[in-house]
RORO-406977 format. One record per residue (C-alpha): x negated, y, z; residue in three letters. Coordinates in pm, whole numbers, plus 50000, padded with zeros to 5 digits. Layout:
NODE, x, y, z, r
NODE, X, Y, Z, ALA $
...
END
This chain:
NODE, x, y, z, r
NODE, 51385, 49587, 51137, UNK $
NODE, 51193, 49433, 50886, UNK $
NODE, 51190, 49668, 50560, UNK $
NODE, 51088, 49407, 50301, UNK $
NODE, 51159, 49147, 50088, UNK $
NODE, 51019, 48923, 49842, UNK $
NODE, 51040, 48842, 49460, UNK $
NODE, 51342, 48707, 49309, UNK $
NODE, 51219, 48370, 49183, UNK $
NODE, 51195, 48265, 48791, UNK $
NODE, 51565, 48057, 48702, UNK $
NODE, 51473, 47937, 48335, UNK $
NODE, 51297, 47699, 48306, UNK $
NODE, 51038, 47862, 48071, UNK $
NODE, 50955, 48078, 48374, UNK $
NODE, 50914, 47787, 48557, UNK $
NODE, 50685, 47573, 48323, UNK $
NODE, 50439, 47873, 48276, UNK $
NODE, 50430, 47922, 48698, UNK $
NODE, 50366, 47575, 48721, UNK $
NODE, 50078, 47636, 48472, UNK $
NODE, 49955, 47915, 48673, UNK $
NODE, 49955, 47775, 48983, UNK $
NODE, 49653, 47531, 48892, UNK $
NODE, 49509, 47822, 48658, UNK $
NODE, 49424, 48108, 48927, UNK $
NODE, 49089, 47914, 49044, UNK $
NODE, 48930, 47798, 48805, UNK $
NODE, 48634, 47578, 48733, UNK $
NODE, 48426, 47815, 48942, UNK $
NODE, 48468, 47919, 49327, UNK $
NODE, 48649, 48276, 49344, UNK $
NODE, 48679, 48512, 49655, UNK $
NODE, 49005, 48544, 49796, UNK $
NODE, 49070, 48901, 49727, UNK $
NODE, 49008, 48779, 49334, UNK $
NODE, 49309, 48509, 49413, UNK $
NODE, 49546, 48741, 49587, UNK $
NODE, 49487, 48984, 49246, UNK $
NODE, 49542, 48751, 49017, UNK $
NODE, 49872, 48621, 49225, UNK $
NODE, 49988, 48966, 49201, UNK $
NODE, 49836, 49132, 48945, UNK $
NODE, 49785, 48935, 48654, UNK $
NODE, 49891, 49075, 48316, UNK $
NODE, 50114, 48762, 48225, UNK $
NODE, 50188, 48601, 48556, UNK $
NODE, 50124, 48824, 48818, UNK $
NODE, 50440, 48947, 49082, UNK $
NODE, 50444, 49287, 49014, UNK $
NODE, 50284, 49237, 48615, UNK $
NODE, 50559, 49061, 48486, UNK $
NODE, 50844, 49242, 48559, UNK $
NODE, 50997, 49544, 48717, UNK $
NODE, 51276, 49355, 48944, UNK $
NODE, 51085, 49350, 49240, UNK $
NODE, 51151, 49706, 49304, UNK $
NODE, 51566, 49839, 49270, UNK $
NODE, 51672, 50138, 49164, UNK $
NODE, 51989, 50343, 49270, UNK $
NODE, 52236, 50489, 49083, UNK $
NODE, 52284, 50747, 49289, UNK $
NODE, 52193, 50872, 49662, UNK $
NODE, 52347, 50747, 49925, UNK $
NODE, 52587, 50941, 50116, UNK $
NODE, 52499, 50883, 50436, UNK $
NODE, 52720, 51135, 50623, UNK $
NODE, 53054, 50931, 50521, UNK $
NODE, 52895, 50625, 50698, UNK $
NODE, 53049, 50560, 51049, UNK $
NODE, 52767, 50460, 51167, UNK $
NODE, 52458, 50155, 51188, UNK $
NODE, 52675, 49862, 51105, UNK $
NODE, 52869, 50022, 50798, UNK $
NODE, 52519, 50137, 50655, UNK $
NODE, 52428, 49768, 50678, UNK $
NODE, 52720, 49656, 50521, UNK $
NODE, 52660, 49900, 50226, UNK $
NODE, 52272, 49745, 50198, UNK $
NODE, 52386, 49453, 50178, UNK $
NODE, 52642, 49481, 49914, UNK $
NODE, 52384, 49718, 49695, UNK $
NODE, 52182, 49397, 49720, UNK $
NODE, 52382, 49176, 49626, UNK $
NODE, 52499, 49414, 49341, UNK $
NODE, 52136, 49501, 49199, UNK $
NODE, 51963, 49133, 49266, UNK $
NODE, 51680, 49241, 49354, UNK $
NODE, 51386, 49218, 49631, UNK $
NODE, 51403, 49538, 49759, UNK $
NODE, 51454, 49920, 49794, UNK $
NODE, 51127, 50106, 49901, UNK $
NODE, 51220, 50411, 50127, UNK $
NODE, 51177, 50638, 49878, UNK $
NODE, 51469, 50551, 49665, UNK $
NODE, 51705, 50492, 49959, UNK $
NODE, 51657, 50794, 50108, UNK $
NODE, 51642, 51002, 49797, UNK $
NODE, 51609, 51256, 49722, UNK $
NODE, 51489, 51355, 50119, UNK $
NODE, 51200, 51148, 50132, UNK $
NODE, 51060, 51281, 49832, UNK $
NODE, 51126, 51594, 49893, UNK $
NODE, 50969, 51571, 50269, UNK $
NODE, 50658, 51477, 50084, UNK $
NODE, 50669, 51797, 49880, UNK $
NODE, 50694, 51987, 50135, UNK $
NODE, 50374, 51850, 50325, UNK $
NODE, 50224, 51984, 50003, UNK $
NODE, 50351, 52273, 49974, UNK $
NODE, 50252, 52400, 50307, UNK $
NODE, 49911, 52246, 50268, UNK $
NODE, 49763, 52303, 49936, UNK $
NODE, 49562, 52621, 49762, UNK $
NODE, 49847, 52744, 49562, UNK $
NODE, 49629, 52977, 49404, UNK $
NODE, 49480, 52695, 49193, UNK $
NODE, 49692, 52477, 48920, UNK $
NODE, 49912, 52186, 49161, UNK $
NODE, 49734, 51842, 49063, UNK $
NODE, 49927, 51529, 49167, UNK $
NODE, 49840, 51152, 49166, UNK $
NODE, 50049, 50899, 49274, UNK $
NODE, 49867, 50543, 49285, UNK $
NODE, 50154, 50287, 49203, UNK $
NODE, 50454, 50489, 49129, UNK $
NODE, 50697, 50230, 49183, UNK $
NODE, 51015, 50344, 48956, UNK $
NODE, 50987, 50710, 48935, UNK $
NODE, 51189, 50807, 49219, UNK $
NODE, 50902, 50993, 49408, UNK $
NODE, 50773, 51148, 49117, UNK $
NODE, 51116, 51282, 48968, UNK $
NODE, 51183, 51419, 49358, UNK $
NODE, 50862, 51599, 49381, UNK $
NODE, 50894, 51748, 49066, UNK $
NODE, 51272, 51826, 49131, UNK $
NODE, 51140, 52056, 49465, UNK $
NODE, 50891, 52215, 49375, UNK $
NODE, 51130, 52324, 49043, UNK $
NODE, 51396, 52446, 49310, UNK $
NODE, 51183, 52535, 49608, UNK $
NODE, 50802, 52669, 49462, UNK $
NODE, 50730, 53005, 49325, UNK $
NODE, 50805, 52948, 48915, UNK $
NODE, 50425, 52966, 48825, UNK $
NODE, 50369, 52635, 49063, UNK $
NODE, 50583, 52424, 48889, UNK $
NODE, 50533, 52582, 48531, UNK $
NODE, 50143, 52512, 48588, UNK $
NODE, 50170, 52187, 48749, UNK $
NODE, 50048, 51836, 48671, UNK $
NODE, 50200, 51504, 48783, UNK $
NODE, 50034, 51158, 48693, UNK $
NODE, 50098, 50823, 48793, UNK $
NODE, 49815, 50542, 48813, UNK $
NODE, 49995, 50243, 48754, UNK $
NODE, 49889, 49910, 48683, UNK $
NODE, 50230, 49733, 48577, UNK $
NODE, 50351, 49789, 48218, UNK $
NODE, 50680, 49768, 48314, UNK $
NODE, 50685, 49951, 48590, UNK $
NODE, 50500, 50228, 48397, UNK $
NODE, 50752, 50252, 48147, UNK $
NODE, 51023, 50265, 48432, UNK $
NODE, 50858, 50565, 48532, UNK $
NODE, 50867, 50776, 48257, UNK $
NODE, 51262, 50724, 48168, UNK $
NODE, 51355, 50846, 48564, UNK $
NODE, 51135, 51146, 48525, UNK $
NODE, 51260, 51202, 48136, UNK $
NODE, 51580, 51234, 48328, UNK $
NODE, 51511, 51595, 48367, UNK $
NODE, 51365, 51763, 48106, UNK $
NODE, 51127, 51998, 48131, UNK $
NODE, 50917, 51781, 48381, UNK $
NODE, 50826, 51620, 48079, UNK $
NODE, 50557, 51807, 47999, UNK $
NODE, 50432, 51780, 48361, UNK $
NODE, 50467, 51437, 48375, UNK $
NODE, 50180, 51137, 48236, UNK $
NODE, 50160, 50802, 48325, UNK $
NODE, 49849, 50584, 48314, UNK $
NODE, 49843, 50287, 48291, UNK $
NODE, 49579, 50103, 48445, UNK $
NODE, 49367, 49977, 48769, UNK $
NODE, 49314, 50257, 49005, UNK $
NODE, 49017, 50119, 49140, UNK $
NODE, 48880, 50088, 48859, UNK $
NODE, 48588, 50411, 48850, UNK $
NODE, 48582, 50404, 48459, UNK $
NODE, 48922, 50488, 48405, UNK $
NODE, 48927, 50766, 48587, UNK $
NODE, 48636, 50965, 48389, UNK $
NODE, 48392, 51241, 48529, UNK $
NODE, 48414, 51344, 48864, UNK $
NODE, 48697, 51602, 48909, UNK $
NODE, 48611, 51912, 49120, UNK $
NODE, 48929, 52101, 49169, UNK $
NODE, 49122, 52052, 49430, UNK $
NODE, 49441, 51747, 49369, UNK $
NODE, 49661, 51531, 49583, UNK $
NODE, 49674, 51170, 49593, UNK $
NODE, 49969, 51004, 49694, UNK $
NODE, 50003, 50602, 49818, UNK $
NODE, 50387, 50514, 49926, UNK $
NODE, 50355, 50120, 50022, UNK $
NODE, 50030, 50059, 49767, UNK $
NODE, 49785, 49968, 50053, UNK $
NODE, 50003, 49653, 50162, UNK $
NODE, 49982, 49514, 49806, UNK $
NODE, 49577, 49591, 49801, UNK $
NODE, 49383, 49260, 49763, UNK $
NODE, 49171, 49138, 50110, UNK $
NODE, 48881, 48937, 50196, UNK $
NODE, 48890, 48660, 50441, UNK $
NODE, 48624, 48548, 50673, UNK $
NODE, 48566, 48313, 50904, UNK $
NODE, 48364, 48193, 51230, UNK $
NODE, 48367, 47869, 51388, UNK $
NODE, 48302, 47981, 51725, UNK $
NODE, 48282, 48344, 51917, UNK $
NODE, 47935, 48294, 51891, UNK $
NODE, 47925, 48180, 51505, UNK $
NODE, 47850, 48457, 51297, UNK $
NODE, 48106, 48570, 51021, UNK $
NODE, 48102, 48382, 50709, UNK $
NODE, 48266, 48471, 50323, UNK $
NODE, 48553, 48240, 50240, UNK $
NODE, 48604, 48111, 49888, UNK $
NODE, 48838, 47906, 49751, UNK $
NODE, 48771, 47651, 49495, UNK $
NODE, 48926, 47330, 49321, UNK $
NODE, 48892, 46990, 49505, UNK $
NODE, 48762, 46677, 49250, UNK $
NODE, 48874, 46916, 48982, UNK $
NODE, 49254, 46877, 49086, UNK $
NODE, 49517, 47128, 49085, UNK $
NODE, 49417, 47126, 49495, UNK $
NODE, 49273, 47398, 49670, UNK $
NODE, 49026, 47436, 49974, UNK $
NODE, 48844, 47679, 50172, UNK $
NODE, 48489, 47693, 50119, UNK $
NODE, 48303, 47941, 50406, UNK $
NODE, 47969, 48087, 50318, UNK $
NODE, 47692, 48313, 50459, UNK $
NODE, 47809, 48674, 50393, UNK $
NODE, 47661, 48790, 50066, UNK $
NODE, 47881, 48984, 49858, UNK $
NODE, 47875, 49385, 49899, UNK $
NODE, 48176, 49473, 49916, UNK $
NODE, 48257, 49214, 50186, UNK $
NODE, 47943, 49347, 50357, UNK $
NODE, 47967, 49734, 50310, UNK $
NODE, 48364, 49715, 50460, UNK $
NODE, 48204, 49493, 50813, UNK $
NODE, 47992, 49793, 50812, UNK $
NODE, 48208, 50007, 50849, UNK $
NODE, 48442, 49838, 51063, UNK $
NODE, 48183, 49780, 51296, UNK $
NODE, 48213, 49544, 51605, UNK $
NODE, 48619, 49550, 51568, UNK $
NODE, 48673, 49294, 51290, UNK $
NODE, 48903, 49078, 51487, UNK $
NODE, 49094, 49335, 51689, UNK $
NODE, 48884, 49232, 51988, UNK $
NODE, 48710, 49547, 52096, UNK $
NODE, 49046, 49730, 52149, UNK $
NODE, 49190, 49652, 52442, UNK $
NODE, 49177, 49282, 52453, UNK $
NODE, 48829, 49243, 52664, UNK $
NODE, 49002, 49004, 52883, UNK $
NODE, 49092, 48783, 52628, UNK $
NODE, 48740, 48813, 52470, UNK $
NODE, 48623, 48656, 52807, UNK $
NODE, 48873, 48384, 52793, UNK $
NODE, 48783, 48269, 52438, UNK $
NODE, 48373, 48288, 52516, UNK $
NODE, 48501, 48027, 52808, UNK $
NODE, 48715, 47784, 52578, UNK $
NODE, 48569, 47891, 52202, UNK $
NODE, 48760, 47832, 51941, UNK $
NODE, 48758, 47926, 51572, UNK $
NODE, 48863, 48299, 51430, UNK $
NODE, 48933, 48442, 51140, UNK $
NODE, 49010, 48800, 51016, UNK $
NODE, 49142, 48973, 50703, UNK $
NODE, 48927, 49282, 50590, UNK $
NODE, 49066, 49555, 50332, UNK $
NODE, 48830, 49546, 50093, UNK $
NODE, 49100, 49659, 49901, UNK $
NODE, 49150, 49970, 50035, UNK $
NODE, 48812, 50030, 50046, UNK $
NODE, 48760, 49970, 49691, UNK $
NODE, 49016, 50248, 49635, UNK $
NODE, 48882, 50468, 49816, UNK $
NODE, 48535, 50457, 49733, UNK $
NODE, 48637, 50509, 49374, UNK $
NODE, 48895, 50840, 49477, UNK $
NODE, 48613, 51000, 49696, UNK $
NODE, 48382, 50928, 49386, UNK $
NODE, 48612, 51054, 49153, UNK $
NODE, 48805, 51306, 49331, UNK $
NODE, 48578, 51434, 49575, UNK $
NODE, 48838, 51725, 49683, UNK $
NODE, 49116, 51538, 49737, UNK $
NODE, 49398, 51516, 49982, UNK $
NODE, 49544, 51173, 50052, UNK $
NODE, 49931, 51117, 50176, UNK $
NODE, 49993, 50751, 50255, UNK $
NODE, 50237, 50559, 50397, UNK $
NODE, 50264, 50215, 50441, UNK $
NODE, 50345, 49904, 50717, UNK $
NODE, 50129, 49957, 51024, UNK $
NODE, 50288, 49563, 51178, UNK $
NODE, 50461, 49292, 51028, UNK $
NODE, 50682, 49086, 51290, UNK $
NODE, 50707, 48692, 51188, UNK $
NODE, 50363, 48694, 51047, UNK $
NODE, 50238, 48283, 51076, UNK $
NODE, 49925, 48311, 50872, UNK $
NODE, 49651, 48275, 51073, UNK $
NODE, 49397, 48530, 51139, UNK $
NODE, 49406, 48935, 51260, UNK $
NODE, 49545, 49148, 50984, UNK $
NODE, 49707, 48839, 50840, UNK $
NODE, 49967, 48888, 50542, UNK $
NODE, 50350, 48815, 50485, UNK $
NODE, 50397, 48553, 50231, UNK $
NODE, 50729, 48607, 50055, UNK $
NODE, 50972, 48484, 49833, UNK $
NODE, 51347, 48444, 49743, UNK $
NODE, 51561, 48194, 49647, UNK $
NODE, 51926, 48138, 49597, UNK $
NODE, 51930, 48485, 49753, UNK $
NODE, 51745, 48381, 50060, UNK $
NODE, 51439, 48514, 50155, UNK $
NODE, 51152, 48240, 50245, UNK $
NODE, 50825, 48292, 50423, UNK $
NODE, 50536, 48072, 50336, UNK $
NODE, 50270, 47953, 50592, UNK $
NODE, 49985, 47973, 50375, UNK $
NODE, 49876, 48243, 50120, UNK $
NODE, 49797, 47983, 49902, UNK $
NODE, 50128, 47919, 49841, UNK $
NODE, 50142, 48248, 49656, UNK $
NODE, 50080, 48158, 49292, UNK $
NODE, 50272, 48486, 49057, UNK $
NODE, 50631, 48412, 49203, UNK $
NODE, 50572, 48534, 49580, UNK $
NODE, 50527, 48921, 49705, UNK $
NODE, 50177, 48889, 49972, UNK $
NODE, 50194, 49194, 50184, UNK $
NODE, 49998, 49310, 50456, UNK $
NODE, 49997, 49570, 50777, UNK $
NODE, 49782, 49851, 50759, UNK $
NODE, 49555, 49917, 51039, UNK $
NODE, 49579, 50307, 51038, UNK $
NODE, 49271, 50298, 51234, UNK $
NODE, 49032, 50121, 51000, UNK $
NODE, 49178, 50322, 50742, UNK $
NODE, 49083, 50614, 50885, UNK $
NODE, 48742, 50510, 50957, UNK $
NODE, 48726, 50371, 50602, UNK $
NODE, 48852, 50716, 50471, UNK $
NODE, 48534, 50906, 50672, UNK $
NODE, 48303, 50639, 50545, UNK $
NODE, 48399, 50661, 50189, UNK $
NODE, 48380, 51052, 50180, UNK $
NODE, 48046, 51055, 50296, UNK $
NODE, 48007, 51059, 50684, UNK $
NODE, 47838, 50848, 50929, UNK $
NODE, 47817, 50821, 51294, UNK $
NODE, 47437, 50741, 51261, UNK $
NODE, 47193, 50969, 51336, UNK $
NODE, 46882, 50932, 51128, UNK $
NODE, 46645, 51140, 51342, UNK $
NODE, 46638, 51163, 51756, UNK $
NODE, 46715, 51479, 51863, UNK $
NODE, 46913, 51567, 51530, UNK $
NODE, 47270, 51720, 51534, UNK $
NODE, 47582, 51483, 51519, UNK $
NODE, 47679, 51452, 51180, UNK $
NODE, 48021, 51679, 51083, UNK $
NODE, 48302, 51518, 50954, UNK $
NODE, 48442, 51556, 50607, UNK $
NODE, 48798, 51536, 50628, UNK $
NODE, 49070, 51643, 50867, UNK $
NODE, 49271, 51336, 50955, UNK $
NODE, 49614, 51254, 51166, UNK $
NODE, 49832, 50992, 51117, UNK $
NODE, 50220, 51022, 51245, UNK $
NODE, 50476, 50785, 51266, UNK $
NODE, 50758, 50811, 50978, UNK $
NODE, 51009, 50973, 51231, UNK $
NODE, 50763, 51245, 51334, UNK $
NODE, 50647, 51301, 50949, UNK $
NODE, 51016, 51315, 50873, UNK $
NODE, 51117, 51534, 51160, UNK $
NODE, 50851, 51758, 51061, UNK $
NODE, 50905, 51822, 50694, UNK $
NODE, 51189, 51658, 50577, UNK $
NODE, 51568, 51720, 50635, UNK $
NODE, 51678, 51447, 50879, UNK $
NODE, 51989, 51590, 50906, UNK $
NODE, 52090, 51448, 50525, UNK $
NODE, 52020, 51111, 50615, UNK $
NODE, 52251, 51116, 50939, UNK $
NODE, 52574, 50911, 50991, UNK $
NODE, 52919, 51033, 51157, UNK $
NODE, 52774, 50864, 51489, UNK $
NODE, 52432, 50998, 51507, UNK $
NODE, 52267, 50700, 51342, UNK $
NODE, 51959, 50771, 51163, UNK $
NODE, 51844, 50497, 50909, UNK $
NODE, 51556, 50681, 50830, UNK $
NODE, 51442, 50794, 51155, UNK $
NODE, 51559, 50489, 51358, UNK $
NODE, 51497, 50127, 51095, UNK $
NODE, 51154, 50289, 50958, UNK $
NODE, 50914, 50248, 51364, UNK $
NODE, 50703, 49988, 51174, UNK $
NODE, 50572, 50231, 50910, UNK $
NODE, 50342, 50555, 50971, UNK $
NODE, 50242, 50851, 50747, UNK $
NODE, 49783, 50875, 50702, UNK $
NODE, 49742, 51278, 50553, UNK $
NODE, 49371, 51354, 50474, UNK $
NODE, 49236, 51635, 50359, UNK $
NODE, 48899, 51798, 50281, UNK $
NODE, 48797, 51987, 50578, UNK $
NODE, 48748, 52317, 50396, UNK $
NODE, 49065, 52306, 50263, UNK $
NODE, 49231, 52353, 50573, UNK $
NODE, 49447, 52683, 50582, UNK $
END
């Protein structure tokens, strides 16, 4: 089941007039990278998707009461009529399964962190609140009193809007107030986030990595090597083309390094079809998350004692971009929900969301914290990991910490166990913090 949906497209025609004006605005005179268009489609402060307004993202009234649905195709019936009723793109899991999934969440905390120090929270993208407000909600009900009374919540959020939508659901209860800030700003951004910060803190990432810009690069042949693609105007018209390069720029470079051999997916278990193509070559390309390793360069450097919860997409069915990694080009109109062929098509009205290789994140993780698999000197000891890593899929994270049982039907059907299979949990934390 495929758990998202795009934007709901501009009506007015104001809307439409300053799209149209975007669409030949986001490159410029100059060639740009294609992690700096992706940014800009979503991103921008005037035009971006998620910039512009808070829509994209619903929120409920209340929780659902799952135990007084029969069963799979009631639930569905109810989704579809809270669509309808709330016209919007979607409901992230956190707010249809709240307050369980949230809470779940806590409780990975709870049983994890140095409770002898002051609870520090982060939340990259906080979406509307919901996560926040049900965090703060357990550990109010669930943590000794001098957890929650000492405790400090922040969201990172880059969207206005969004920011603002924040702070009214966790203003819903009172005295998380004083618990409770809101930044807003560009995570990855290492300026904003000040001097280093020793103690330990937990980061959390619910469905941020999928929205993270990428690179794209590109080789002719299996025996071409990789090159940088740009995008730039054609005779100064409001068309676009692909322009490949050598690979120059660092960040493009630094994230191959890490990645290693692997950038296409071709060292995993696909050696016979890396045979084939050396026979009848034929032109590749790859997305890299330079993104996500942007992020987490500048959350290792500024919170070197971290732990990380993330969860996120790990495949996207349907996808017809080309390339491994490749994004899902959405948007919606007249209430119907239509997938572009070409991220280019993606100019401010149009969600671009991609699967997260829980691998390469992991590897990006250990890379960004400080460890290597090179050894320096022969004879030398392997280098010690960092973090502690493990990465479960939803229904296991769920089963583990949450309360499945709320989210049950009269049948047995399980929304949140049984609809979520294309979306994993990544928990990471420092390896001396392990109890």
């Amino acid at each position: 089941m495929v758990l998202r949906a795009a934007v709901v497209l501009c009506r007015s025609k104001l809307c439409s007039l300053a799209l149209r004006f975007y669409s030949t605005d986001i490159v410029g005179a100059n060639p740009i990278l294609v992690r700096n268009f992706i940014h800009s489609a979503l991103y921008h402060p005037e035009h971006g998707y998620f910039s512009k307004r808070s829509g994209p993202v619903g929120v409920l009234q209340s929780s659902i009461r799952f135990n007084q649905l029969q069963g799979r195709s009631a639930y569905m019936k109810y989704l579809d009529k809270l669509y309808k009723m709330h016209d919007i793109s979607w409901f992230t899991p956190v707010e249809l399964f709240k307050p369980w999934y949230a809470y779940a969440i806590a409780e990975a905390i709870m049983r994890t962190a140095n409770l002898s120090v002051p609870l520090k929270i982060y939340e990259i993208g906080g979406g509307s609140g919901t996560c926040a407000k049900g965090i703060l909600d357990y550990m109010m009900l669930n943590a000794p009193p001098k957890v929650y009374s000492s405790m400090k919540y922040m969201c990172v959020e880059i969207s206005p809007s969004l920011a603002q939508k924040q702070r009214e659901t966790v203003g819903e209860v009172r005295s998380h107030l004083s618990k409770f800030n809101v930044e807003c700003r560009d995570a990855t951004d290492r300026n904003g986030w000040g001097k280093k910060e020793t103690q330990p803190c937990w980061v959390i990432m619910l469905e941020v990595l999928d929205n993270l810009p990428h690179d794209l690069v590109y080789s002719s042949n299996q025996a071409s090597p990789w090159m940088e693609v740009w995008l730039q105007k054609v005779n100064n018209d409001s068309q676009v083309s692909e322009v490949h390069k050598p690979i120059q720029d660092p960040l493009i470079s630094r994230c191959m390094d890490i990645i290693g051999s692997d950038i296409d997916n071709q060292a995993r278990g696909r050696i016979i079809s890396k045979i084939v193509s050396r026979i009848f070559p034929k032109p590749r390309q790859a997305w890299l998350p330079t993104g996500c390793l942007r992020l987490l360069e500048t959350l290792h450097s500024a919170l070197p004692n971290m732990s990380l919860i993330a969860s996120d997409f790990s495949y996207l069915p349907d996808v017809t971009i080309a390339g491994d990694r490749a994004p899902l080009v959405s948007s919606k109109k007249d209430g119907k929900t239509v997938d572009h062929h070409s991220y280019l098509d993606a100019k401010g009205d149009a969600d671009i969301f991609f699967p997260t290789d829980f691998w390469l994140l992991e590897r990006i993780d250990h890379a960004c914290s400080g460890f290597s698999n090179h050894i320096t000197k022969p004879g030398a000891f392997k280098p010690l990991k960092k973090r502690r890593t493990i990465t479960l899929e939803s229904a296991a994270f769920m089963e583990e910490f949450g309360l499945p049982l709320k989210t049950r039907t009269k049948d047995g059907y399980n929304p949140l166990l049984d609809d979520f299979r294309n979306t994993k949990f990544y928990l990471s934390v420092p390896t001396h913090n392990i109890k």
